[in-house]
ChimeraX commands (.cxc) that place a marker at each C-alpha (Angstrom):
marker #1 position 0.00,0.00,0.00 radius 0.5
marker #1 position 1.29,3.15,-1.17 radius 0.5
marker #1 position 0.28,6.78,0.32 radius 0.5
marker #1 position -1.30,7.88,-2.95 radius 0.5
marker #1 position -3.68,4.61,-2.66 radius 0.5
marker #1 position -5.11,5.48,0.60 radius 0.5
marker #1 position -8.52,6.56,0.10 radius 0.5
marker #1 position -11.26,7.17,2.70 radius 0.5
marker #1 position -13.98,4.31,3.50 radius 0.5
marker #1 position -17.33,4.21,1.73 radius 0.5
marker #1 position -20.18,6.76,3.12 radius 0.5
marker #1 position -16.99,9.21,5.18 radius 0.5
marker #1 position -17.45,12.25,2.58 radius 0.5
marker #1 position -20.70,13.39,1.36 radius 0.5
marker #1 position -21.42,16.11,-1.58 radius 0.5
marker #1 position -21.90,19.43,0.08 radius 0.5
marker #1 position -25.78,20.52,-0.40 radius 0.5
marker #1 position -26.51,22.77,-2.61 radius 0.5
marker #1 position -29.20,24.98,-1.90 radius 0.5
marker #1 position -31.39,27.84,-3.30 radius 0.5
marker #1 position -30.89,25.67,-7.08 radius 0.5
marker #1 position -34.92,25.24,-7.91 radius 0.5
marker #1 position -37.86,23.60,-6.28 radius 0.5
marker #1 position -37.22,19.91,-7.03 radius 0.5
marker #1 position -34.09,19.75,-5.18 radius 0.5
marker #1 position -35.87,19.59,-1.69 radius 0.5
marker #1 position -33.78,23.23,-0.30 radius 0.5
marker #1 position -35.14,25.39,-3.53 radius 0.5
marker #1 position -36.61,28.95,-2.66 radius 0.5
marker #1 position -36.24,29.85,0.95 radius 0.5
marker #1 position -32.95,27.29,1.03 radius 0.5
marker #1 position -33.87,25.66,4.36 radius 0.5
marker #1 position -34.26,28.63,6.21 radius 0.5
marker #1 position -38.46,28.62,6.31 radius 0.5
marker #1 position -40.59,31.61,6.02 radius 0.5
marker #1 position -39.80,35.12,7.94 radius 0.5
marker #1 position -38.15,35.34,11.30 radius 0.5
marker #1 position -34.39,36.49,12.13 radius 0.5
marker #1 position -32.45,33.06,10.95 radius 0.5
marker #1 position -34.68,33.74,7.20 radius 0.5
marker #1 position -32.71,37.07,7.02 radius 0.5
marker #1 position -28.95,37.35,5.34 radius 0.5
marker #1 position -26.24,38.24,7.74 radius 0.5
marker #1 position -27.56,36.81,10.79 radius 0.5
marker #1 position -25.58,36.36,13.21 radius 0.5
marker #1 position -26.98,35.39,16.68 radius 0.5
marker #1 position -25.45,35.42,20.33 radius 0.5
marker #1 position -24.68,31.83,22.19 radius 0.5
marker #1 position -26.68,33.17,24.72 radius 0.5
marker #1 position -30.07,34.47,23.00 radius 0.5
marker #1 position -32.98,32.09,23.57 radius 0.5
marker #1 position -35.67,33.84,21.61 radius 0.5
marker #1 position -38.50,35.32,23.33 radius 0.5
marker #1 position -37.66,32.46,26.01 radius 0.5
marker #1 position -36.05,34.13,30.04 radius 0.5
marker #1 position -32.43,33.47,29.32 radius 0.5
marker #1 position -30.74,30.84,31.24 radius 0.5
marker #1 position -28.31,33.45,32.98 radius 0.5
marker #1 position -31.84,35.36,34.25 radius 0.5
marker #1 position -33.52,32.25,35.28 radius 0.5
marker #1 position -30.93,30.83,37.39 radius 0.5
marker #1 position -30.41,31.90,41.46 radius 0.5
marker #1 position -27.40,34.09,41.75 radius 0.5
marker #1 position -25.18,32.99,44.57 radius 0.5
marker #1 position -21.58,33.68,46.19 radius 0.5
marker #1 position -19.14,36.38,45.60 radius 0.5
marker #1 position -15.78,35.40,43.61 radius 0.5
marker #1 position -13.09,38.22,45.20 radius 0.5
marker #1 position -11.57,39.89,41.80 radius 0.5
marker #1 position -8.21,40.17,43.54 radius 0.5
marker #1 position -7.98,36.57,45.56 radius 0.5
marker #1 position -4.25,34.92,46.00 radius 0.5
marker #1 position -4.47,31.69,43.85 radius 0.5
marker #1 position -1.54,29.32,45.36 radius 0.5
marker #1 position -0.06,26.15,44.19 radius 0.5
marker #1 position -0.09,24.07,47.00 radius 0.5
marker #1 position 2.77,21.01,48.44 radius 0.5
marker #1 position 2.15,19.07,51.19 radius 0.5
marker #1 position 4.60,17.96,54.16 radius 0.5
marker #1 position 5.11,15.01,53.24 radius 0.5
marker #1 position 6.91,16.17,49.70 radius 0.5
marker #1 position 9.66,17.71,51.40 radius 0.5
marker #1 position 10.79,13.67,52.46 radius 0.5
marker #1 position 12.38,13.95,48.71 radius 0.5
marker #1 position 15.17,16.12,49.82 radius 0.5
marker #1 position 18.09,16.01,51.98 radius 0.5
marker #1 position 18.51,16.01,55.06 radius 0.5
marker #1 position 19.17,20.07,56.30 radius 0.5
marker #1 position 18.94,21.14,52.74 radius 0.5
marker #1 position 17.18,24.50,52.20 radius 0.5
marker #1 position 14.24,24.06,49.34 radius 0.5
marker #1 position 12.81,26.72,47.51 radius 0.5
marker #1 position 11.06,27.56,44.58 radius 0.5
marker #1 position 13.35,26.63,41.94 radius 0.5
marker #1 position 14.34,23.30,43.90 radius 0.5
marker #1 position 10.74,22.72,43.99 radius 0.5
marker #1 position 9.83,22.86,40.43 radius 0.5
marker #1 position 13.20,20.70,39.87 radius 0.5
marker #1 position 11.67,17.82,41.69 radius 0.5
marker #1 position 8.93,18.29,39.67 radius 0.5
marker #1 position 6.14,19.74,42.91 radius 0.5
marker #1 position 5.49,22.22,41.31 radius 0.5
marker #1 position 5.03,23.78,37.58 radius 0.5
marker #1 position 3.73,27.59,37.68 radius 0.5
marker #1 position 5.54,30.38,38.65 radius 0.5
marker #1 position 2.57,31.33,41.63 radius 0.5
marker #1 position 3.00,31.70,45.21 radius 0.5
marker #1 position 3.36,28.20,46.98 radius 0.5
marker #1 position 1.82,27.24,50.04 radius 0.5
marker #1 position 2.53,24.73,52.39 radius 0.5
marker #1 position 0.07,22.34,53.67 radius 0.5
marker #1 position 0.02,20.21,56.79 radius 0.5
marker #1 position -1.06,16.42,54.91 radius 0.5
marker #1 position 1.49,13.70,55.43 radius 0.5
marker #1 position 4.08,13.03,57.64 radius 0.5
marker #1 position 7.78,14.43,57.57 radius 0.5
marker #1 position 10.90,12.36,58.33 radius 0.5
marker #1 position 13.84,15.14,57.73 radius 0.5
marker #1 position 14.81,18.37,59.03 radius 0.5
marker #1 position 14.70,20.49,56.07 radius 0.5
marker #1 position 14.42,24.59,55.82 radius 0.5
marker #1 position 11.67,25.76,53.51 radius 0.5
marker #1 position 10.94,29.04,51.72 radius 0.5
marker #1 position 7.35,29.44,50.81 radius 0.5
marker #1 position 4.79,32.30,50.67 radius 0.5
marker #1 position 2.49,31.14,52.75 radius 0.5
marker #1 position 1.99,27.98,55.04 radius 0.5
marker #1 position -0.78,26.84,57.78 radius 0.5
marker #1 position 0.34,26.88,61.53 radius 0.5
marker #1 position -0.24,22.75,61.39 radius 0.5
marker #1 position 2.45,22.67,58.84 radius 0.5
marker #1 position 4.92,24.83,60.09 radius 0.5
marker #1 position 4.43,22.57,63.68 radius 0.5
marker #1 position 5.64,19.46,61.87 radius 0.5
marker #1 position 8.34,20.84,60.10 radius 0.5
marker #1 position 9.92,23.14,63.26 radius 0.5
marker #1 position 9.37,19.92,65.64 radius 0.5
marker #1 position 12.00,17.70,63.39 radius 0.5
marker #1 position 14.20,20.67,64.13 radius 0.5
marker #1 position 13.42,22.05,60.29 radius 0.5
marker #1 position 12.10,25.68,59.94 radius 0.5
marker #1 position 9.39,27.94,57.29 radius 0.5
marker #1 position 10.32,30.97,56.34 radius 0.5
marker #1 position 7.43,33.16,54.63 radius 0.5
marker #1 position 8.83,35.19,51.70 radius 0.5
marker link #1:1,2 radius 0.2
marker link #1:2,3 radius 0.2
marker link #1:3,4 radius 0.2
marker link #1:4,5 radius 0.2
marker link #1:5,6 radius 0.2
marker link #1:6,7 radius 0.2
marker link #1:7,8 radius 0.2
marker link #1:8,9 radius 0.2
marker link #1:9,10 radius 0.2
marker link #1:10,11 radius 0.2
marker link #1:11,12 radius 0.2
marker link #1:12,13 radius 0.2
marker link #1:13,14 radius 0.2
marker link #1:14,15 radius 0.2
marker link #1:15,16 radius 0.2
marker link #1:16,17 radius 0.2
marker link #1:17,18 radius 0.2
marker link #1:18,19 radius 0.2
marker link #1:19,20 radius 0.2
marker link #1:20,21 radius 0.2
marker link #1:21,22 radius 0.2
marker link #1:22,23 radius 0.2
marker link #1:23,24 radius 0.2
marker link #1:24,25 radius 0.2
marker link #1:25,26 radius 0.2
marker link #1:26,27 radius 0.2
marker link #1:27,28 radius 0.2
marker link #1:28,29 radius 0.2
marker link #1:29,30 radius 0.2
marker link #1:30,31 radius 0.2
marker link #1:31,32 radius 0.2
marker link #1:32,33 radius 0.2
marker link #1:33,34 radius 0.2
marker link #1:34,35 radius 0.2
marker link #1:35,36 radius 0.2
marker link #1:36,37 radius 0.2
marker link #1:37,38 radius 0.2
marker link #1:38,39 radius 0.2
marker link #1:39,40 radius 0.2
marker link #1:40,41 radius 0.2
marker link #1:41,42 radius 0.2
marker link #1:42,43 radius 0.2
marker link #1:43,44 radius 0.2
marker link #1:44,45 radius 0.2
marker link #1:45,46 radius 0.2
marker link #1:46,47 radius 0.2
marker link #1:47,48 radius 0.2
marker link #1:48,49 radius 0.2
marker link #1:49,50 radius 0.2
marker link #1:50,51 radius 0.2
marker link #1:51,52 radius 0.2
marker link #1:52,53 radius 0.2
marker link #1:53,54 radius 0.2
marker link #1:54,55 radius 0.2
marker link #1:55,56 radius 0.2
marker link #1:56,57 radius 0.2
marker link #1:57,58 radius 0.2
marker link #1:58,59 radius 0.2
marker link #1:59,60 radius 0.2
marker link #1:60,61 radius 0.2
marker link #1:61,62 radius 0.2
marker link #1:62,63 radius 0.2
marker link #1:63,64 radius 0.2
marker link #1:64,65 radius 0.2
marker link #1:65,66 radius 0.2
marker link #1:66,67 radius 0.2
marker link #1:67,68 radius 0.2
marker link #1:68,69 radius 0.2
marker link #1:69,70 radius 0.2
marker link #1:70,71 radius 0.2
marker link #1:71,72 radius 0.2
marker link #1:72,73 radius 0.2
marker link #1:73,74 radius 0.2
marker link #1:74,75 radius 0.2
marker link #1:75,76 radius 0.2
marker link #1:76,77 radius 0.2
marker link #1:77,78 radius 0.2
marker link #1:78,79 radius 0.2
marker link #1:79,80 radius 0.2
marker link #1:80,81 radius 0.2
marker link #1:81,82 radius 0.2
marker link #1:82,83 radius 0.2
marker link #1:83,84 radius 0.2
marker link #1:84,85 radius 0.2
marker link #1:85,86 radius 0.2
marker link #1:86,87 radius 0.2
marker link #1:87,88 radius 0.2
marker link #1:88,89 radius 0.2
marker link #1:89,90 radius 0.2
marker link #1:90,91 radius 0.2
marker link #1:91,92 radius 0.2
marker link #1:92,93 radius 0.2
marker link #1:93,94 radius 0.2
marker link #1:94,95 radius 0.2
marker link #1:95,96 radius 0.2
marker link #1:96,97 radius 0.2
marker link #1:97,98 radius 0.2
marker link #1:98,99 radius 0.2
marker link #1:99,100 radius 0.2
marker link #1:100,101 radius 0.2
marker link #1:101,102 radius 0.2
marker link #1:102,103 radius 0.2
marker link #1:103,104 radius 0.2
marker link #1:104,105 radius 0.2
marker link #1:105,106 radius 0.2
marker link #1:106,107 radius 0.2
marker link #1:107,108 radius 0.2
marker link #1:108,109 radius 0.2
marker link #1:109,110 radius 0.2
marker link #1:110,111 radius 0.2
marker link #1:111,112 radius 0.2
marker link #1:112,113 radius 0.2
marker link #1:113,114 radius 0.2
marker link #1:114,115 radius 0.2
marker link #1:115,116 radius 0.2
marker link #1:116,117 radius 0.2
marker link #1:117,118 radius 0.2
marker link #1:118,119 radius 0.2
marker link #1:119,120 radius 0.2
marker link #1:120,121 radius 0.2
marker link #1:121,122 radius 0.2
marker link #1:122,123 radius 0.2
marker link #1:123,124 radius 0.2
marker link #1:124,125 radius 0.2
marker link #1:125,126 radius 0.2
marker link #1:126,127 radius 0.2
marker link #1:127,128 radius 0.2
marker link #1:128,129 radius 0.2
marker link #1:129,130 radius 0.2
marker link #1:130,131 radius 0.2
marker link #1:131,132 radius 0.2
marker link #1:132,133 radius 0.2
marker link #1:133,134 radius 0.2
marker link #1:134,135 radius 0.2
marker link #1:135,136 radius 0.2
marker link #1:136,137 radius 0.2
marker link #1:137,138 radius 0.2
marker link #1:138,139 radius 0.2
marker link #1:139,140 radius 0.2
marker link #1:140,141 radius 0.2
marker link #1:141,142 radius 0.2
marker link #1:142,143 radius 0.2
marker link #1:143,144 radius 0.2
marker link #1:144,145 radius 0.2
view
């Protein structure tokens, strides 16, 4: 089998339909579109959101919550990642994403899940007090940058 041999399977392309060519061709004079109405008219374009004389979906639905504009977003790593280094090593950022915990450049925060077996010193931005417990009681310490 050669690449200029390759053809598609029976029934994968259809002819495009031609409408608005005369009566007997089933889409002759108003070409599918029916009689009157805004999709009838040339150049229509139409919103995702418009549902006709319908109550939009954005109108009918309860509005709930509040999303702050301005919120810190942070990538988070858990206690029990910082087993990966070495003993008394200092880890930050860049050590971080070497290891592979971490892949944005966003503020990191440090979580309390899992338990830690070294002494290490970390550099995050932020970190809960549970977290920072189990780190400074191995003899390791947080620093907040």
């Amino acid at each position: 089998m050669k690449l200029g041999e390759l053809k598609p399977p029976d029934g994968a392309k259809k002819k495009r339909k031609r409408v608005g060519r005369g009566e007997s061709s089933g889409v002759g004079k108003t070409s599918g579109k029916g009689h009157k109405g805004q999709m009838s008219r040339s150049g229509v374009t139409k919103r995702s959101w418009m549902e006709g004389g319908q109550m939009p979906i954005a109108r009918r639905l309860p509005k709930k919550g509040f999303n702050p504009p301005h919120r810190t977003i942070y990538q988070i790593i858990h206690v029990r990642d910082l087993n990966r280094f070495e003993e008394g090593q200092e880890v930050n950022s860049i050590m971080l994403r070497d290891k592979g915990l971490i892949s944005r450049n966003m503020p990191i925060k440090l979580l309390a899940d899992g338990e830690l077996r070294i002494p290490v010193t970390i550099k995050v931005n932020a970190a809960s007090e549970t977290a920072i417990q189990k780190v400074e009681k191995l003899g390791g310490k947080v620093e907040i940058i």
